[in-house]
C-alpha positions in Angstrom: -17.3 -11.1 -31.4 -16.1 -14.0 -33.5 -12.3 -14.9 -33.4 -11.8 -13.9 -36.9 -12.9 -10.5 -36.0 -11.2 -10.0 -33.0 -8.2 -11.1 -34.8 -8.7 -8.5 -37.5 -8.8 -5.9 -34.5 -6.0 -6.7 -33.0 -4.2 -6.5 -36.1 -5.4 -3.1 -36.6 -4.9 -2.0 -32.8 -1.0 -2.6 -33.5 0.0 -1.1 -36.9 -2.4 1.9 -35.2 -1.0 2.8 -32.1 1.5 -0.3 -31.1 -1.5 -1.6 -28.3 -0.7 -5.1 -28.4 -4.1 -6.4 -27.0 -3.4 -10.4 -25.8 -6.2 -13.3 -26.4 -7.4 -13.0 -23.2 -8.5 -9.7 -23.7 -11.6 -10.3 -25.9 -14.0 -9.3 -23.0 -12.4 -6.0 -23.0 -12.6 -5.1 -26.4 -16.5 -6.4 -26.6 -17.2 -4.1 -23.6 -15.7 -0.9 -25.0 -17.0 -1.4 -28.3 -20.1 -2.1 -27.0 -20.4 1.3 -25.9 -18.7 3.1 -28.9 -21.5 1.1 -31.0 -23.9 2.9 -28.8 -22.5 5.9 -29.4 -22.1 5.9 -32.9 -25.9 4.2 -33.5 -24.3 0.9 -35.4 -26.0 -1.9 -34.5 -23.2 -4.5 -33.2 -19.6 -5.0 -33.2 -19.7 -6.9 -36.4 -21.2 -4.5 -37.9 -18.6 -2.1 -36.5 -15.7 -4.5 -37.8 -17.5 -4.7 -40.9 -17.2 -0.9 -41.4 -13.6 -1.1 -40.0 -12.5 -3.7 -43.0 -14.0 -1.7 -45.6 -10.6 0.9 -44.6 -12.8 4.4 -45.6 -13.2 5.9 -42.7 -10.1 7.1 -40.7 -12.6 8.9 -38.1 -13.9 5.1 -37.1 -10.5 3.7 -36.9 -9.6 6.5 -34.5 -12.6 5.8 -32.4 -11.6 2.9 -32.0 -8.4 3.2 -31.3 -9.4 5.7 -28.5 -11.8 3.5 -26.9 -8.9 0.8 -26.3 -6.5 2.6 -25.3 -5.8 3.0 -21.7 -6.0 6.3 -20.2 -5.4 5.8 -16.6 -3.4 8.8 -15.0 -3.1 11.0 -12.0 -1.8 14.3 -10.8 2.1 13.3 -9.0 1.5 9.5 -10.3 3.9 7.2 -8.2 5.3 10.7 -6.6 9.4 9.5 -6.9 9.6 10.8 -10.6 8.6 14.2 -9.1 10.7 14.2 -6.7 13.0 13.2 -9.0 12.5 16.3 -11.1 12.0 18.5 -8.7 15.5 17.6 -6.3 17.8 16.4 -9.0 17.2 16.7 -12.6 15.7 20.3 -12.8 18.6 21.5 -10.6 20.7 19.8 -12.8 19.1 21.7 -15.9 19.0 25.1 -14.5 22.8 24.8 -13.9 23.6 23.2 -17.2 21.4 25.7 -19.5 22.2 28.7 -17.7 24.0 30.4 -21.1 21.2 29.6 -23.6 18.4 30.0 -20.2 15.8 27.8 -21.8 14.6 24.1 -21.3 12.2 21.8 -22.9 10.3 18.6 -21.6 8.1 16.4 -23.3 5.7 14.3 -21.7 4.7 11.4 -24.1 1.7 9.6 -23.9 0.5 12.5 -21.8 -3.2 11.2 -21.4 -5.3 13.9 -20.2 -2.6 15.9 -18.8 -2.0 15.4 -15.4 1.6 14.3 -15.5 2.3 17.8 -17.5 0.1 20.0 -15.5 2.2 18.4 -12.4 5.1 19.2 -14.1 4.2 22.5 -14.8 3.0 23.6 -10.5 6.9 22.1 -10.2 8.5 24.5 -12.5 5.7 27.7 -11.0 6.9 27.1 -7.8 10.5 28.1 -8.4 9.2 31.1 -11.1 11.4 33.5 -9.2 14.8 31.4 -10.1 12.9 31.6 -13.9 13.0 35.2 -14.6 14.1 35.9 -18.5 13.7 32.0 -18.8 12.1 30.1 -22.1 10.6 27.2 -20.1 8.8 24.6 -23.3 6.0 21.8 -21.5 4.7 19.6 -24.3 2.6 16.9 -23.9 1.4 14.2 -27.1 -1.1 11.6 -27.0 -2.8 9.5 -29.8 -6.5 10.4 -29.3 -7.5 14.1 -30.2 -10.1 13.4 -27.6 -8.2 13.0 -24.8 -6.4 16.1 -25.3 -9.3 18.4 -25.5 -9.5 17.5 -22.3 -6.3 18.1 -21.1 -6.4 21.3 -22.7 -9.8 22.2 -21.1 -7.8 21.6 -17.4 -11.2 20.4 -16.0 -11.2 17.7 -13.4 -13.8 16.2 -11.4 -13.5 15.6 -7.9 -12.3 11.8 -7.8 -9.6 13.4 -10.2 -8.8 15.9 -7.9 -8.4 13.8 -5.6 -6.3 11.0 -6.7 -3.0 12.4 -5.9 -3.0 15.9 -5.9 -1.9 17.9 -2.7 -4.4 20.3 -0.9 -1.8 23.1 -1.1 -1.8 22.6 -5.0 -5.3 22.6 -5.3 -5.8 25.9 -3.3 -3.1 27.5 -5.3 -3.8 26.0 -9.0 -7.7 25.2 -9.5 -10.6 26.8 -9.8 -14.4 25.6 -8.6 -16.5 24.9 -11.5 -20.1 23.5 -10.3 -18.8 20.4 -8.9 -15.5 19.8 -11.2 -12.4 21.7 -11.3 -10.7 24.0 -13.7 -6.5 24.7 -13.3 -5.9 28.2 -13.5 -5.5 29.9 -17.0 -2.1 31.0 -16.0 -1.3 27.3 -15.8 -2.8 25.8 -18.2 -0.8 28.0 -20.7 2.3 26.8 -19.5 1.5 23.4 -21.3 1.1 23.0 -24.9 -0.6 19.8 -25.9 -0.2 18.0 -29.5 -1.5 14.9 -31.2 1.2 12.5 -31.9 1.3 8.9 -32.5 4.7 7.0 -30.8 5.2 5.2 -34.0 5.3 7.9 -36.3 8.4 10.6 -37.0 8.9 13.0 -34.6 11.6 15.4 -36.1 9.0 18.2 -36.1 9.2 18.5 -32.1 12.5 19.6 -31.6 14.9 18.4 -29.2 14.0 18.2 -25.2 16.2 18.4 -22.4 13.4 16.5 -20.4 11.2 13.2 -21.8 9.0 11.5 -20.0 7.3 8.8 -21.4 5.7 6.7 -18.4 3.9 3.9 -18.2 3.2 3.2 -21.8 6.0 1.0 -22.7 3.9 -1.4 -20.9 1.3 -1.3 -23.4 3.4 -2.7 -26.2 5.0 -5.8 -27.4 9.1 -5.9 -27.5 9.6 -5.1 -31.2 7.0 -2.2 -30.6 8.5 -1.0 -27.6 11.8 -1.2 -29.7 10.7 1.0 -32.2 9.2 3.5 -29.7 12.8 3.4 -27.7 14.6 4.0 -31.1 12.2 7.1 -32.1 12.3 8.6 -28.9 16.5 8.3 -28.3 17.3 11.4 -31.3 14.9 13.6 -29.5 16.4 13.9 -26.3 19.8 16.5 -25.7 23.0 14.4 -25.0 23.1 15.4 -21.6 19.2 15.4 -21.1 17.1 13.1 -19.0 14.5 10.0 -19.3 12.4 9.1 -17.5 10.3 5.4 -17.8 7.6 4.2 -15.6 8.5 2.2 -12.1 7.6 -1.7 -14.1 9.4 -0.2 -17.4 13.4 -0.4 -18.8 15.3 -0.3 -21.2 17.0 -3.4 -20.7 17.6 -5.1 -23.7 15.4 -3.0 -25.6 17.6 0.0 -26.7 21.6 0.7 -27.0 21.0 4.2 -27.2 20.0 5.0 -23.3 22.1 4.1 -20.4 20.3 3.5 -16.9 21.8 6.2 -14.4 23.2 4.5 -11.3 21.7 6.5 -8.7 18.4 6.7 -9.1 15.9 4.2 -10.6 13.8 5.0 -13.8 16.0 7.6 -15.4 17.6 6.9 -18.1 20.7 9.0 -20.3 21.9 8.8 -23.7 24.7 6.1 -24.2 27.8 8.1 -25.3 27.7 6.6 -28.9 24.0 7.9 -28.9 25.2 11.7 -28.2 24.0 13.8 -31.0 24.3 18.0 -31.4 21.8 19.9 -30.2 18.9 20.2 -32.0 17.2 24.2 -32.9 14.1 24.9 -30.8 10.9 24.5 -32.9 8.8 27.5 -33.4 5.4 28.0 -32.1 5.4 26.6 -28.8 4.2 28.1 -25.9 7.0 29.9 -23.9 7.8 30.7 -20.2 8.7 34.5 -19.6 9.4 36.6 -16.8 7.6 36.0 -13.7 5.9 39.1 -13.5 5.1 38.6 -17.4 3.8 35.3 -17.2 3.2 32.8 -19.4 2.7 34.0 -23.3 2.0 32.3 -26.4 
C-alpha cells in the first residue's frame, strides 16, 4: 500500500466511523484488506482504494469500514461494570422508576452482543421483582454484519468461554453442533440496531442506562468529543454511564460528571439535566414473568 493510499484510507476510516487509525498501523490495514480483497475477488489493495476513490459504492465503503474496525468483546468483559449494574445502579432504577415501572439501557458499540446479552441474564435473574415491568435492551453498532450475529445469539466455544459463568451457560445456551445458541427467550429480550456514533440519535429515545465501553479508545479527542456530546441528550437526568476501565470524560465533555464512588460511571452535570424524553415505539419490551418477553 503506497502512503498516498493509506492516507486516503485513513481519511475515509474517520469521517466514516471516527476510527482514527495512527501511521504505524499500515501493517494492519494491508492485512485486513488483504483478506476483504480475497473476499470480494479484486485483485489488490490498490485496486480496492481505486474503487474506494471513485465514491459509488456505499456497500465497499462499509466493508471496509467493517474490516477495520475492532470487534473484540466478551460475555461479563472486565466483570466490575456488572457488578456495578447488578449491586448499585439497577437497584437504584428499580427504586427511582417504580411509578412509570419501565427502564431503558443502551449498549453502544455493542459488537456482537455480549455486553447486552450479559446485561440481559442480569435483568432475568431478578424477573420475579419485574412483573408488569417494560424492561427496553438496545444495543447499536456500525457494521450490519456484526449484528446479524448478535442477533443470531450463536457462539462458538472459545466465545463461550471467555468470560461467561458455567451457571449462565447451563441456564441461557443451547448446544448447536459444536457452537452455542442463547435461548430464544433471551435473545428477545435484546433488540439490536445499526447506528453510527457520529450520526443523530434522537430517533432512540431516552435511556435510563448507556453504556458505551471501550470505544472511546478508538477515537481521536475531537472525535471522542463529538461522540461525548451526542450521547449526553440521550441519557435521563438522573440516569447512569458507564465508560470502559482506560476511558473518561476528563476534559472531554461538561455535560457528565464522574460519580465519586465508584469508577467508570459517569451522571449528567446538573446544567446538562434535560426532561424526560417519550419512549420510542417498536422496541422490544419486557412483560410479566410468566408472559415473557414479547415484541
Amino acid at each position: 500500500m503506497t502512503e498516498t493510499d493509506f492516507a486516503y484510507l485513513r481519511l475515509l476510516l474517520q469521517q466514516r466511523s471516527g476510527l482514527s487509525l495512527t501511521a504505524d498501523k499500515q501493517y494492519l490495514a494491508e492485512s485486513r484488506l488483504s483478506i476483504l480483497c480475497r473476499r470480494r475477488g479484486v485483485a489488490d489493495i490498490a485496486t480496492l482504494i481505486g474503487q474506494l476513490r471513485l465514491g459509488r459504492d456505499r456497500l465497499l465503503e462499509n466493508a471496509v469500514v467493517d474490516a477495520m474496525t475492532t470487534n473484540e468483546t466478551l460475555f461479563f468483559r472486565d466483570r466490575t461494570p456488572f457488578d456495578l449494574f447488578r449491586d448499585v445502579i439497577l437497584p437504584e432504577r428499580l427504586a427511582a422508576n417504580a411509578a412509570s415501572r419501565s427502564l431503558r439501557i443502551w449498549c453502544a458499540a455493542v459488537s456482537s452482543g455480549q455486553e447486552a446479552y450479559s446485561l440481559a441474564m442480569l435483568i432475568d435473574d431478578i424477573a420475579g421483582r419485574l412483573a408488569g415491568w417494560k424492561v427496553e435492551i438496545i444495543g447499536t453498532d456500525i457494521s450490519a454484519e456484526i449484528l446479524e450475529k448478535a442477533r443470531s445469539g450463536i457462539y462458538s466455544q472459545f466465545e463461550i468461554q471467555r468470560g461467561l459463568p458455567i451457571q449462565m451457560l447451563l441456564k441461557y445456551f443451547e448446544q448447536r453442533g459444536d457452537k452455542w445458541q442463547l435461548t430464544e427467550r433471551l435473545r428477545h429480550m435484546v433488540e439490536f440496531r445499526q447506528h453510527n456514533l457520529l450520526e443523530r440519535n434522537d430517533h432512540l429515545g431516552r435511556f435510563d442506562i448507556i453504556l458505551c465501553r471501550n470505544v472511546l479508545i478508538y477515537f481521536d479527542v475531537p472525535t471522542k468529543m463529538k461522540v461525548l456530546e451526542l450521547l449526553a441528550p440521550r441519557l435521563a437526568p438522573d440516569g447512569a454511564f458507564i465508560l470502559g476501565a482506560a476511558e473518561t470524560v476528563l476534559g472531554l465533555a461538561t455535560k457528565f460528571v464522574g460519580d465519586p464512588d465508584h469508577r467508570g460511571l459517569y451522571r449528567q452535570a446538573p446544567l446538562a439535566a434535560q426532561p424526560r424524553a417519550v419512549t420510542t415505539a417498536g422496541s422490544r419490551a419486557y412483560a410479566a414473568p410468566l408472559a415473557g418477553w414479547r415484541a
